[in-house]
Structures are given as C-alpha cells and as structure tokens.
N, C-alpha and C positions, 0 to 999 in steps of 0.2 A: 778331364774337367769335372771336379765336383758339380755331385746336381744339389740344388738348394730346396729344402722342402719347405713348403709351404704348409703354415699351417690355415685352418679355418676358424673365420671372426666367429666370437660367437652371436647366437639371436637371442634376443627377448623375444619369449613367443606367451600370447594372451591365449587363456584355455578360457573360452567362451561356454558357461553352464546351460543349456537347455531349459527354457523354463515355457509351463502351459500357459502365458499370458496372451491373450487374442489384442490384435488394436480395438479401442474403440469404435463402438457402433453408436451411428450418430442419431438423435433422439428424431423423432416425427417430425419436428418442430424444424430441427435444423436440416432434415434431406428436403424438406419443402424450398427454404431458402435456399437451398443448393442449385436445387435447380430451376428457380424463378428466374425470370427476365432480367438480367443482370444492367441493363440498358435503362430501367426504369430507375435506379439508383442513381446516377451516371447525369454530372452535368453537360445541356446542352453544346455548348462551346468544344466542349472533351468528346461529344458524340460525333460532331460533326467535324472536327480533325480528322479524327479517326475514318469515318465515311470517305471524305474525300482520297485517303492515303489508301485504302481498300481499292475504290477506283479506277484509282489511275493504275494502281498494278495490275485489274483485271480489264482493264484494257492495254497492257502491255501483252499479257497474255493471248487478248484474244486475234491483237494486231500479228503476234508470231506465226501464229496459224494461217496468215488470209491466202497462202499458196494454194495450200487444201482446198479451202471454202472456193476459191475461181473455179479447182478443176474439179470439185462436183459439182459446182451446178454446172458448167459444161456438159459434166457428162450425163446429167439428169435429163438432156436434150435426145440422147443420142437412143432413151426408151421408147422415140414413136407416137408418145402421147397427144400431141399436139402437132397439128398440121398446121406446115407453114407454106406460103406460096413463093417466097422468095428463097434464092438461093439457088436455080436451075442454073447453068455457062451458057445457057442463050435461049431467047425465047421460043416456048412450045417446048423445052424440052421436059424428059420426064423427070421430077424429084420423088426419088423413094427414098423411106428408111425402114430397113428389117427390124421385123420386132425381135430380135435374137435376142436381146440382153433384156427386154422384158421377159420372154418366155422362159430364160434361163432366172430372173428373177421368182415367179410365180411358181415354178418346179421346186426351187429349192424352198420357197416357203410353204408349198402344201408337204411334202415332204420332210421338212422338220417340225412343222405341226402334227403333224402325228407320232412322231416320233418322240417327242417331248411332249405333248399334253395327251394322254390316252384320255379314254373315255373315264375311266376309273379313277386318274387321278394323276398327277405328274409326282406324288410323294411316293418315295418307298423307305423304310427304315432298316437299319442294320444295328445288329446289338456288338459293339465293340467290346474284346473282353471274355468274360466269363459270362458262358448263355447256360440259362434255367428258364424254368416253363415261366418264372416270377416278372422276370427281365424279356421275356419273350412276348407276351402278353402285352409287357407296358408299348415295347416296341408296336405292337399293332395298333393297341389303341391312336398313339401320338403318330400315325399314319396316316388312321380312319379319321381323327382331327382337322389332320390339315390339310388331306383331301376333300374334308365337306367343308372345310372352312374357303380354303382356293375354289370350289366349283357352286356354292351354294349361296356362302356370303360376302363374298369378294366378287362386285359384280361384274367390277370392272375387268380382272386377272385375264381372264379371257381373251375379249378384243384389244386388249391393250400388247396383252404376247403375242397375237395372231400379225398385231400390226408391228412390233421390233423386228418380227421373223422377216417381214416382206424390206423396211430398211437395211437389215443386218448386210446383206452382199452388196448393197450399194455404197452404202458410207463406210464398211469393212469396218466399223465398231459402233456396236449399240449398249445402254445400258439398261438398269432394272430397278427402279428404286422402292423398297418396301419400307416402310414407317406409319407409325401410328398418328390415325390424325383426330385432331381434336374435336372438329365439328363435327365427323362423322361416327366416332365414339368407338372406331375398327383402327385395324390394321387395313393399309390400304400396297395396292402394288399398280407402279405408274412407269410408262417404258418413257427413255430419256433421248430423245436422239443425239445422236454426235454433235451437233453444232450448237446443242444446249448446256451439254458438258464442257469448261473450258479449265484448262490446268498450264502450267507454266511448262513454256519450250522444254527444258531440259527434265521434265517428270515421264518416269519410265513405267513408273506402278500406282495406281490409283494408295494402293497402301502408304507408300513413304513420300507422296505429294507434299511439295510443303503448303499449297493453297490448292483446293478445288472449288468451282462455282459452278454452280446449278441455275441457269437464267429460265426462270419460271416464269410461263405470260398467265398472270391472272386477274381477274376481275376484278373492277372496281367495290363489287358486291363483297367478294368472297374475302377480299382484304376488311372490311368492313365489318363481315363475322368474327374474325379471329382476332380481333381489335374489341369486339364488344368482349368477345368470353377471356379475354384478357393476355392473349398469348404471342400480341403486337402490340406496340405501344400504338396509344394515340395520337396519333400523327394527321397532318395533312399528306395528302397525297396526290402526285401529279399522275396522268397517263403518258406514257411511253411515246413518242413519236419515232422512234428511231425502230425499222424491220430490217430485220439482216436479210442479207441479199439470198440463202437458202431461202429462208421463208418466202422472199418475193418469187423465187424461182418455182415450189411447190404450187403456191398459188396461181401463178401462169399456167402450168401443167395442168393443173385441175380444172380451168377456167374460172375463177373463183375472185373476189376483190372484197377487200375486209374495209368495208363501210362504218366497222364502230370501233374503230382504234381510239378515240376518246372514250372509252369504258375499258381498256385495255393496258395493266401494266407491267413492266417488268421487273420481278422480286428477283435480285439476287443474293442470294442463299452461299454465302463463303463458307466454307469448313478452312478455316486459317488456324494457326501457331502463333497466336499470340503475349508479348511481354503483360504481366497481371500487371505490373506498373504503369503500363502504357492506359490502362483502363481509369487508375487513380491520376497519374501526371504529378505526382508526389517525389520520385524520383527521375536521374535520366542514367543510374546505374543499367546493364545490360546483365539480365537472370536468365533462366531456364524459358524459353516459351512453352503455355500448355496448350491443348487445342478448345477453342469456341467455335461457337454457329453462329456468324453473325450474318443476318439479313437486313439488304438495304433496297427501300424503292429508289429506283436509278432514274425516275423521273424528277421525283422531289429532294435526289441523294440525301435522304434520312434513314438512319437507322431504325430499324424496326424490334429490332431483338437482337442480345446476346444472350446466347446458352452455353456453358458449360458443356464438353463433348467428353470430359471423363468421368469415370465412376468416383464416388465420395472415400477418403481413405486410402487411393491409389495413388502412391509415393514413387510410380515410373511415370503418370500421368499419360497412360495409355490413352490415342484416341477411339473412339466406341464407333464398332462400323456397324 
C-alpha cells in the first residue's frame, strides 16, 4: 500500500518590529480622577441597584458559613472563662472545666510573639540578585525604616499582632490588614478576625476570590470624618442593629454588654469584579469585569464609595492587594 505524503499548508506569519514606544503616562489631572470616588458621579437610583445586588450576595456568603460560626462559638465555652452554674447530672454535684485549651491557647501566643515580633523589629531584608556593598546598604536602610516605622509610629502594630496571635488557634484563620489611612495621614496595620472576613463558599485563595468583604464596626463619628475630608460620600447614615452571634459570644466571655450600639455601624467594604457597564446602565452587553472597592453602610444600604482597585494603564486589570 502506497503511503501518501502529505504535504504542509502554508502560514502567513506577521514579523512584529520592536519598537521603544512606552504607553502613556496619565497627566496629574487624570491619575487624580482615577482614582476619586467613583460613586460621587453615579446616579442615585444606579447606586442603590447596585447596593442592594452587593447585599444580598454577601449575605449568601455569610449564610454558607453559619456551620462554622455555631461550632465556634460553642467551642469558645469550652476555654473556662466564664462560670456557669447550670449543667451538673444532679444536684450538689461538681461542674469543672479544665483550662487546657486556654493554656494551650496563651503558650502558643507568647511563643509566637516572640518569635515574630523581636525586640528589634520583625523586618529583615534580603537583596535578591546581584549584591554589592550599593544594594547592601539600601537593603539595611528599607529594614531600619520599617522597623521604626512598625515599632515607633504604627502604634497600633503591636497590640493589634499580640491580639490575632491569641485568636489565630481558635478560629484556625486570622488575618492582617495594612493600608493607608486618610484621617490618620499613616500607613495603618489592623488584625481582622475570621468572622469579619466573609468570601463565597466555594473561594479557596483570598487571591482569586471573586468577592471579599470586610464588615468593619465603626463609629458614628469616625464615618463622619471621612465624609467631611471627602473620601465617603455624603450620606445619611443609620446604626447597625444587627450583632453576630460571635460577637455576642465574646462579649458573654468577657462579661461585657455593648450599651451604645446606636453610635455603632457596620461598613461593608466589598473588594468585588465588577461589569463598568453596570456602573453607567447604558448597556446590558456582558464585558470583562475589573476589580472595585465598594463600601456600603448595611444599616442605611447606601453606598459610600467606589474605588478603582487597579493601577491606571493596566490592560490585565490586575486587582492591587
């Protein structure tokens, strides 16, 4: 049997020239607008769609979870804190509970506090690369930085790490939030607990999350600063009535009862994938989602701010962690 030869099609192949041409760099004028309150633009009506659709998905979210949330605060009982009288199998008898899971809590956080925050400084730098005395030097300096910046002028950095260390073995994830904040005119760093962080059932990496929310309890006041210096809209605002059953449980533990829940609200802070159309309502085509910051008060479900969460010029529309 003859074999039959093939031959091959041919290709148009494009020879692409190298050329030094940079993208544009966007003038003063337009990184400003970039990154302004996008929400301030933005008809009512269109804000408030939007608000409500945010919502209800993150309480889809937070309802996937409530197995978790039962069996810690259950097990938040089981650290001793709090004597209870009831519960003996018959009167007179004794009710103990070992502090085991507290003392194994408090070991492991003096023990990773030192171990992570030395006295010196919890920065160390390493010069990736090609090291010279040039590049060696810069390394120490951006060490010596941000060592005095974490222990000098970050006042919080401290007690705030001291305190994620002590939840970290109880809720088995904590997290870390560092950002710049505007009233304070610093870089700030704020520990998150687990039951403040809330992401959708099936998210495996905070990275490829397709929403995260941050439910931040903050003040009536302190919403009212960042609304004068411009970086919330001006809005009404309601207070929160709604405490998640963690928090009620903490608060039990501690003996503690929160008498000014009317000065008390909760900002939720989405890092969501947003359609840009969805923002205009101009079309109902389906494009590329980019990432935004959108904050909503969840008492008055108003939107407070949309930001932009990628750099100006980024054609992958990478989001900024």
């Amino acid at each position: 049997m003859a074999e039959e030869e093939i031959q091959p099609e041919p290709v148009d192949v494009e020879v692409i020239e190298p050329t030094d041409e940079q993208p544009e760099e966007m003038t003063p004028e337009e990184t400003v607008d970039f990154f302004s309150n996008v929400a301030e633009e933005l008809d009512d009506t269109l804000l408030s769609r939007l608000a409500s659709q945010l919502i209800v998905d993150y309480r889809k979210d937070k309802e996937s979870r409530g197995d978790w949330e039962k069996g810690y605060t259950s097990g938040l009982d089981l650290l001793g804190f709090k004597y209870k009288e009831d519960g003996a199998p018959f009167k007179g008898a004794s009710s103990v509970t070992h502090p085991l899971l507290a003392e194994s809590v408090t070991q492991f956080q003096a023990q990773a506090y030192k171990e992570l925050l030395p006295s010196e400084g919890p920065v160390k730098s390493k010069v990736v690369g090609e090291r010279n005395q040039e590049r060696e030097e810069q390394s120490q300096r951006v060490s010596e930085f941000m060592n005095y910046m974490i222990t000098e002028k970050m006042e919080e950095y401290t007690p705030e790490f001291d305190q994620m260390l002590f939840y970290l073995p109880l809720a088995g994830s904590t997290f870390k939030k560092v950002y710049y904040d505007e009233t304070m005119q610093r870089a700030v760093s704020k520990f998150i607990p687990a039951e403040d962080l809330i992401v959708p059932y099936y998210a495996t990496d905070l990275k490829d999350a397709e929403r995260i929310t941050h439910v931040i309890k903050m003040s009536e006041n302190d919403i009212l600063k960042k609304q004068k210096i411009g970086f919330y809209r001006d809005v009404d605002i309601l207070p929160s009535q709604m405490e998640s059953d963690v928090q009620g449980k903490y608060d039990e533990i501690e003996g503690v009862q929160n008498t000014d829940s009317d000065y008390q609200c909760n900002i939720l802070e989405m890092h969501v994938d947003l359609d840009p159309e969805d923002l205009t309502g101009e079309s109902d085509e389906k494009n590329v989602k980019i990432p935004y910051i959108v904050t909503i008060d969840e008492g008055s479900q108003k939107i407070l701010s949309i930001y932009r969460n990628f750099l100006p010029n980024d054609e992958l529309f990478k989001r900024k962690e």
